[in-house]
C-alpha positions in Angstrom: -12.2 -32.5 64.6 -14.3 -32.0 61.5 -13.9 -29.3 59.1 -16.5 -26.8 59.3 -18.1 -25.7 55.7 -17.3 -22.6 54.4 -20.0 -20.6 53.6 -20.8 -19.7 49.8 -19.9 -16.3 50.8 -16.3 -17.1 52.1 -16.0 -19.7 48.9 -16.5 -16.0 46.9 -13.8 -14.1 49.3 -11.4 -16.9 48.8 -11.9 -17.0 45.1 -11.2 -13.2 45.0 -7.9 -14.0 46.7 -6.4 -16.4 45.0 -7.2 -14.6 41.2 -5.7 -11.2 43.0 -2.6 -13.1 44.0 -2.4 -15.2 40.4 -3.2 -11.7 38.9 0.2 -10.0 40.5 2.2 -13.2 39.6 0.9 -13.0 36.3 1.9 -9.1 35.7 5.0 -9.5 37.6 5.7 -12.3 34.5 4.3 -9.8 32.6 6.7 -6.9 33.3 10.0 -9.4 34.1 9.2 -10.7 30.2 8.6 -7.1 29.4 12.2 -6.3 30.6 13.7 -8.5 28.6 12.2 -7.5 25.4 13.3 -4.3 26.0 16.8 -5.4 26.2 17.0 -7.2 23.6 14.2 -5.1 21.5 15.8 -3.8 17.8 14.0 -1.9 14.7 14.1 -4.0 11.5 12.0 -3.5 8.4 9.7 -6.6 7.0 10.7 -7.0 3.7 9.4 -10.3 2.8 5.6 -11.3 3.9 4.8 -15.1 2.1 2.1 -16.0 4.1 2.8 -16.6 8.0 6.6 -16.3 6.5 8.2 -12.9 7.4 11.6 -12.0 6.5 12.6 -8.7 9.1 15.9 -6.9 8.2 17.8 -5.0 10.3 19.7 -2.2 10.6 23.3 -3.9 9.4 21.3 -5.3 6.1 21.0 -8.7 7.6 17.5 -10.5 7.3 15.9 -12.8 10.2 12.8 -15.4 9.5 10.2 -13.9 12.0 7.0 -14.9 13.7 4.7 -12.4 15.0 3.5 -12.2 18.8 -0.1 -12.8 19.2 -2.4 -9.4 19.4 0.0 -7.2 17.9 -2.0 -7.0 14.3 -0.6 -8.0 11.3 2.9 -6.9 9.8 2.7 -6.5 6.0 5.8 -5.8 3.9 7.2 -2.1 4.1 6.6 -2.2 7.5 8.9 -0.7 10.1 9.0 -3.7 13.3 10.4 -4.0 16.7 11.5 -7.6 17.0 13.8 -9.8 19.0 16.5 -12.2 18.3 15.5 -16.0 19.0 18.0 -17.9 17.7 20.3 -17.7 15.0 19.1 -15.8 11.9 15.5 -15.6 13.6 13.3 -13.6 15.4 9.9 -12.5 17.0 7.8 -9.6 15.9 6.8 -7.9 19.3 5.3 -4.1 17.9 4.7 -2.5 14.6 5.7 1.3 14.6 2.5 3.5 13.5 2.3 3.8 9.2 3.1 6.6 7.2 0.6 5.1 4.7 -1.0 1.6 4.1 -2.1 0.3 0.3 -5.0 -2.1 1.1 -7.3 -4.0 -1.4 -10.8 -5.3 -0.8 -10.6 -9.3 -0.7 -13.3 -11.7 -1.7 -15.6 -11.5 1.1 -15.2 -7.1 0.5 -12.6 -6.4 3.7 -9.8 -4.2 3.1 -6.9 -6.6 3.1 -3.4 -4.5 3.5 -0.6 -4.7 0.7 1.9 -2.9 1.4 2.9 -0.4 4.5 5.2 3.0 4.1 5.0 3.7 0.3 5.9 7.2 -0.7 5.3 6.7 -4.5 2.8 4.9 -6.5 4.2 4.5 -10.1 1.6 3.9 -12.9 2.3 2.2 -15.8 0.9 2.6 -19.2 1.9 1.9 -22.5 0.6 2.2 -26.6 0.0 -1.6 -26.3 -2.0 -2.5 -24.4 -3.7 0.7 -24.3 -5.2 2.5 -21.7 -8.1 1.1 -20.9 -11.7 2.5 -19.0 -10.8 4.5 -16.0 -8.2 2.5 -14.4 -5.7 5.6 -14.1 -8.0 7.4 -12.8 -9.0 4.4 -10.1 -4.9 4.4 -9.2 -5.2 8.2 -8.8 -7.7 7.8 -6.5 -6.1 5.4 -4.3 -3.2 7.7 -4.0 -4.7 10.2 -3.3 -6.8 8.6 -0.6 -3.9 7.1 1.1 -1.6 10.4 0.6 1.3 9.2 -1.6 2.8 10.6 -4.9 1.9 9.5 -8.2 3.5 9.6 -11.4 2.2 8.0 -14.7 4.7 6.3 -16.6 4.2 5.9 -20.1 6.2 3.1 -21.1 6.8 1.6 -24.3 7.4 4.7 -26.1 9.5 3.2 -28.7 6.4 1.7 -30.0 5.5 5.0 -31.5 6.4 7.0 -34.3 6.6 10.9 -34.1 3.2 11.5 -35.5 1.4 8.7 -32.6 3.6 10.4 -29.7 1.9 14.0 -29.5 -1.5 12.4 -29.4 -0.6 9.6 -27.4 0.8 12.5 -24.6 -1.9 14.5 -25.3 -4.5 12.4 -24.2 -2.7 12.0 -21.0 -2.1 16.0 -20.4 -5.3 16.1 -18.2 -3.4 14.5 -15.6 -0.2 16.4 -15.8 -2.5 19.8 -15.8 -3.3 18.7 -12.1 -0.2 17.8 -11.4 0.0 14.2 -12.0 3.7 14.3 -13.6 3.9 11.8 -17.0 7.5 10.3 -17.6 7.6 9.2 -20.7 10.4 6.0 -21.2 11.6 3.2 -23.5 13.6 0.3 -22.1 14.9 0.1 -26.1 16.1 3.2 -25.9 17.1 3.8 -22.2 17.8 0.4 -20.9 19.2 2.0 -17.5 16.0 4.1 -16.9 17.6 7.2 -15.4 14.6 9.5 -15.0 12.7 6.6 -13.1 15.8 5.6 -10.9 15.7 9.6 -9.8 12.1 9.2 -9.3 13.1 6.2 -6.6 15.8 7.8 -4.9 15.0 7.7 -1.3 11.8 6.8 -2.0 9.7 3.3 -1.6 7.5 2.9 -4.4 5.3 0.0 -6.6 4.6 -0.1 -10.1 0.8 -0.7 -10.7 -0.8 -1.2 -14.2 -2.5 -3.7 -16.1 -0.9 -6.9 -17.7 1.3 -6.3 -20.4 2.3 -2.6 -20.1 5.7 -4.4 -19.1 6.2 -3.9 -15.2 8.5 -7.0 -14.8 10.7 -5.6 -17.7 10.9 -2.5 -15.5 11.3 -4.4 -12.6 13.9 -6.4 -14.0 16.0 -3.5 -15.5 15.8 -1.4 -12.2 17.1 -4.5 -10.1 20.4 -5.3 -12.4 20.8 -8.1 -9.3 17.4 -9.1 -9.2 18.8 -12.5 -9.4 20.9 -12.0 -6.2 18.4 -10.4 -4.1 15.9 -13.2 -5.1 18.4 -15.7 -4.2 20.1 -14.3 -0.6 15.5 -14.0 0.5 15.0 -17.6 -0.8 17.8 -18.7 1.8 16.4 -16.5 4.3 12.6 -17.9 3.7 13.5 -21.5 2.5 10.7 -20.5 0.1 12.6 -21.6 -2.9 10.7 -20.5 -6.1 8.0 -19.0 -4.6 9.7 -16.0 -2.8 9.1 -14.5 -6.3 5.1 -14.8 -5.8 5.6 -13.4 -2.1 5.4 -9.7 -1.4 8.6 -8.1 -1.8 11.1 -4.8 -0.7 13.7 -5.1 -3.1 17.1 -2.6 -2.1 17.5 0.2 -5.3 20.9 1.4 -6.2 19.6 4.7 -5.6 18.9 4.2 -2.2 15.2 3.9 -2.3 13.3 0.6 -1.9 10.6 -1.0 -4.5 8.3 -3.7 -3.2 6.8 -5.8 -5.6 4.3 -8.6 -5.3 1.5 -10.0 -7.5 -1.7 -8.8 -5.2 0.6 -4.8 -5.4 0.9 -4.7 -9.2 -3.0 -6.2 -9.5 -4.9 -4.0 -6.9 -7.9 -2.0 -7.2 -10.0 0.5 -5.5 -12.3 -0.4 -2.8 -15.6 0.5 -1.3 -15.5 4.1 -0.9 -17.9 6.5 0.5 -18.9 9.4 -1.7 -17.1 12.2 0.1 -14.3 9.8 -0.1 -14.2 9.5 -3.9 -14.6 13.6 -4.3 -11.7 14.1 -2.7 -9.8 11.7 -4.5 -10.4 14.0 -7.2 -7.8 16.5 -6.5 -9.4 19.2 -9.3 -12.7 18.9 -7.3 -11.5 20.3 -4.0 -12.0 23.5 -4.8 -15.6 23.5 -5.6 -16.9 21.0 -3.0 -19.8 22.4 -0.7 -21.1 24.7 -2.9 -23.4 22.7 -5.5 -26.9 24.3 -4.2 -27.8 20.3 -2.8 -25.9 18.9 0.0 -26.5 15.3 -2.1 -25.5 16.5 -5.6 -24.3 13.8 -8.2 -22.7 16.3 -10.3 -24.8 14.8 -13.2 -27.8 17.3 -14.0 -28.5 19.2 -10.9 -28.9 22.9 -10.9 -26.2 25.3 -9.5 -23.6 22.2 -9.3 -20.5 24.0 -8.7 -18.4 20.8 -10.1 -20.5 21.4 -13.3 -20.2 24.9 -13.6 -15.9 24.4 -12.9 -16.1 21.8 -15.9 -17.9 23.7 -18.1 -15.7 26.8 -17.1 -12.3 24.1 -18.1 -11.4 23.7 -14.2 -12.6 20.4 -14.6 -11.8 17.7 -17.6 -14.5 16.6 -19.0 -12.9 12.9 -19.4 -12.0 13.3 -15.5 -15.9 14.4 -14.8 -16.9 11.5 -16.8 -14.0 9.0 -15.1 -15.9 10.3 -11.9 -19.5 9.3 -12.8 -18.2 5.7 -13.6 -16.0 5.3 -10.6 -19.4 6.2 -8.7 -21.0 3.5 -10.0 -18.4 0.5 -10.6 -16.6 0.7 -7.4 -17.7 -2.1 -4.7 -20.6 -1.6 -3.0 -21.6 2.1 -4.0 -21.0 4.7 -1.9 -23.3 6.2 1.0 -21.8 9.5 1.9 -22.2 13.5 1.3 -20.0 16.3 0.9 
């Protein structure tokens, strides 16, 4: 008996068929796979990220090499994980727990690329020599403030100055402590253990930021007495070798806090901001923002500018008014907001 032809119509209904029934295979996989995630689901903390190398450690202090499952973003170090045991000593990534905070940097092409996840402090360096140089605190302060962590400008190097540089050294840094930025000042000469900064870390997860040669991997160095180890037990765990020291880091305090480290943390710098965005990382502005007479006021000349007027009053630093003109027109891309 020939077959009779199927109309294009019944071709369609048929279709619809089969992808419903491949549809409920599919999420029964789905939820089966599901299952056993759940089972076998545990919190760990990334705490190497070397490339498409991540190093997840648990809650017992053991690490695990990881790969990440596909569509789930992309874990940076810091981050708290849910991952799975695959094998010995390795793992899958399958969820990232929301952020408390997320340091990011703009990469070559102007993205925001993410750092580091879950930072509570944000350490700045400065020293004598090098000096302090343009408005790169003040860039750091920003950031802080725009991701909502703590800042605290360390002035290192200390021991480089005698009693008559010291007050004015401090003194052109008060600006910052007057709005509440606190300034530690330290010398690894004359306290190699670095107590204040260890209590400044303790149950907290910080970075050191600065520019080159204020001496970060000194202070690195002296608040990891085991760097050596710690380096050593993560180069097993990666098989990275020498280059888990150029990989982004969460080194284990003896305080009980955490400091990651990597190259693209201690080198970072601000991004493209809109305006609104940069007046608010201006803690000292706050105040006065929304009533300048103009709804598009640059602060520069403008009649009845109320961040002006709090300047001129000494609410305001000049040197931070200034920092704020120059940050307005050096950070990438300019800005295209209003308050």
């Amino acid at each position: 008996m020939p077959r009779r032809r199927l109309s294009e119509r019944q071709l369609t209904r048929i279709q619809r068929i089969q992808e419903r029934r491949r549809s409920k295979v599919e999420a029964r996989a789905a939820l089966a796979l599901d299952a056993i995630d759940d089972e076998a689901a545990r919190d760990g903390l990334v705490v190497v990220r070397h490339g498409a190398n991540l190093i997840v450690e648990d809650q017992q202090a053991h690490r695990h090499q990881c790969v990440t499952r596909q569509h789930i973003g992309h874990p940076v170090c810091g981050d708290r994980v849910v991952w799975q045991p695959c094998g010995p000593r390795a793992g899958v990534i399958t969820a990232i727990h929301p952020r408390d905070t997320l340091l990011s940097r703009p990469d070559a092409s102007g993205a925001e690329k993410p750092l580091a996840a879950n930072i509570d402090l944000l350490v700045i360096v400065v020293a004598p020599q090098p000096p302090p140089t343009g408005f790169l605190i003040d860039q750091y302060l920003v950031a802080a403030e725009r991701i909502g962590v703590a800042a605290l400008i360390l002035c290192n190097k200390m021991d480089l100055l005698d009693e008559t540089a010291r007050a004015p050294f401090l003194d052109a840094l008060q600006p910052y402590a007057e709005i509440g930025y606190p300034l530690l000042p330290l010398s690894l000469k004359h306290d190699p253990s670095l107590g204040p900064l260890r209590q400044r870390f303790a149950g907290q997860c910080g970075i050191l930021v600065g520019q080159s040669g204020v001496g970060k991997s000194s202070l690195i160095q002296a608040l990891l007495p085991d760097l050596e180890v710690q380096v050593g037990v993560l180069s097993g765990a990666t098989g990275l070798g020498r280059h888990t020291t150029s990989a982004a880091t969460s080194y284990r305090l003896e305080s009980g806090g955490r400091l990651i480290d990597s190259p693209g943390v201690r080198s970072f710098r601000l991004g493209a901001l809109e305006r609104a965005e940069l007046e608010q990382g201006f803690p000292e502005f706050r105040p006065f923002l929304g009533r300048c007479r103009f709804s598009d006021c640059q602060h520069h000349q403008e009649p009845d500018c109320a961040i002006l007027a709090a300047s001129a009053a000494g609410a305001i630093a000049p040197t931070r008014l200034r920092a704020f003109h120059q940050l307005a027109k050096t950070v990438p891309h300019g800005f295209s907001g209003a308050h």
